[in-house]
C-alpha positions, 0 to 999 in steps of 0.5 A: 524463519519468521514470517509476514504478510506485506500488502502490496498494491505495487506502489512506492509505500508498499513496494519500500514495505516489502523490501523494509520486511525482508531486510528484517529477516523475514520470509515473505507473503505479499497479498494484492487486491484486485478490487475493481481500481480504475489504475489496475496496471498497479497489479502488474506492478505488484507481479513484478515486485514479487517476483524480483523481490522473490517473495515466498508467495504472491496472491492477488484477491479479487473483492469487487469494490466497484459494485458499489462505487463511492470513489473515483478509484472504483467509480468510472463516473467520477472523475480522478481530480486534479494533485492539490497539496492545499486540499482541507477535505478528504478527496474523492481518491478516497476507497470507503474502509479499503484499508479495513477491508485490506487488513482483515484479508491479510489478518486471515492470511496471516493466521493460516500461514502462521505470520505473526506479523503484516506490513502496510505502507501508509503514513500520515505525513505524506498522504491525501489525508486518508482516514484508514491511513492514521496512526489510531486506525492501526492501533484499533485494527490490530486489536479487532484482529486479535480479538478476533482470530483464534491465533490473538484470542485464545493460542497467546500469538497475536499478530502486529501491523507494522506501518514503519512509514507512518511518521515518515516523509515520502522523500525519507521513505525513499532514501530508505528504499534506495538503500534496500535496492528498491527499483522504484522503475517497478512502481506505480503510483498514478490513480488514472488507469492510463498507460504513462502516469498523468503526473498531476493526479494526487498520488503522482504529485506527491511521488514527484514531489517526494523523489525531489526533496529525496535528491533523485529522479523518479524512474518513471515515465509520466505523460508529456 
């Protein structure tokens, strides 16, 4: 059986990833970051998807982003701001390099269980503008990580990220999840680290606004 890694933060992209991966027939690895995120229930999330999902492996790494800060996701002084679907500049929710960081752990680990292909879950249509979550910035990953493992550069098997959400809406994303059994109740989306989603953070009003153009409601609970 074909195997791939899915990087999975057990949010919506991810979580519809993971589930798009094992439709194609693939056996999966799902690798999560703990990485110093002010919303780490998103961990647990991510437990709980692989283990419904019945991925072949789950391994949660642990890479202490917050050492050095530089986001409101991994620096408590910064405060979470408020959903702005009008917002011209990068937000603060931006994680400096996160997905480059992300990508080379899963590249490693694709490499020594031998999959020749990663799942990630970014787009560039439904998204805060993220730089790391572009068409380009994949293109340019893939071919660092083939010029820099051996089974790119010298075995002939390099290995491709997928990021089949990329020119998706977050509403079609769903449609699709839905049809692949994702239970979206298992998700978590929230930046703010509480125990019910804010519903007004960037993340939260995207995911709301999204399972309103999908037609459904979003199983889960936000704060009154």
């Amino acid at each position: 059986m074909k195997k791939a890694v899915v990087l999975l933060s057990g949010g919506l992209d991810s979580t519809t990833a993971l589930y798009l991966a094992k439709s194609k027939g693939y056996e999966v690895y799902a690798i999560s970051f703990d990485y110093g995120q002010r919303h780490d229930k998103e961990l647990q999330s991510a437990k709980n998807v692989a283990e419904v999902a019945g991925v072949k492996e789950h391994i949660i790494v642990e890479t202490n982003m917050g050492a050095w800060g530089g986001s409101a996701l991994t620096d408590q002084s910064i405060d979470v701001p408020e959903g702005d679907e009008q917002r011209k500049e990068i937000p603060v929710t931006y994680v400096p390099a996160r997905n480059m960081i992300f990508l080379s752990y899963a590249a490693s680990y694709a490499e020594v269980v031998g999959a020749q292909d990663v799942f990630i879950g970014v787009s560039e249509v439904d998204y805060s503008g993220y730089v790391d979550c572009r068409q380009e910035f994949i293109n340019a990953m893939e071919q660092a990580i083939n010029k820099g493992t051996v089974c790119g550069a010298e075995e002939g098997k390099p290995i491709k990220i997928h990021a089949p959400f990329i020119n998706m809406t977050k509403a079609e994303e769903i449609k699709l999840g839905i049809k692949l059994g994702v239970d979206y109740a298992q998700t978590w989306s929230c930046y703010c680290g509480e125990e019910q989603a804010c519903g007004s953070c960037d993340s939260c009003v995207l995911r709301l606004k999204a399972f309103e153009e999908a037609g459904h409601i979003d199983p889960l609970k936000y704060q009154d």
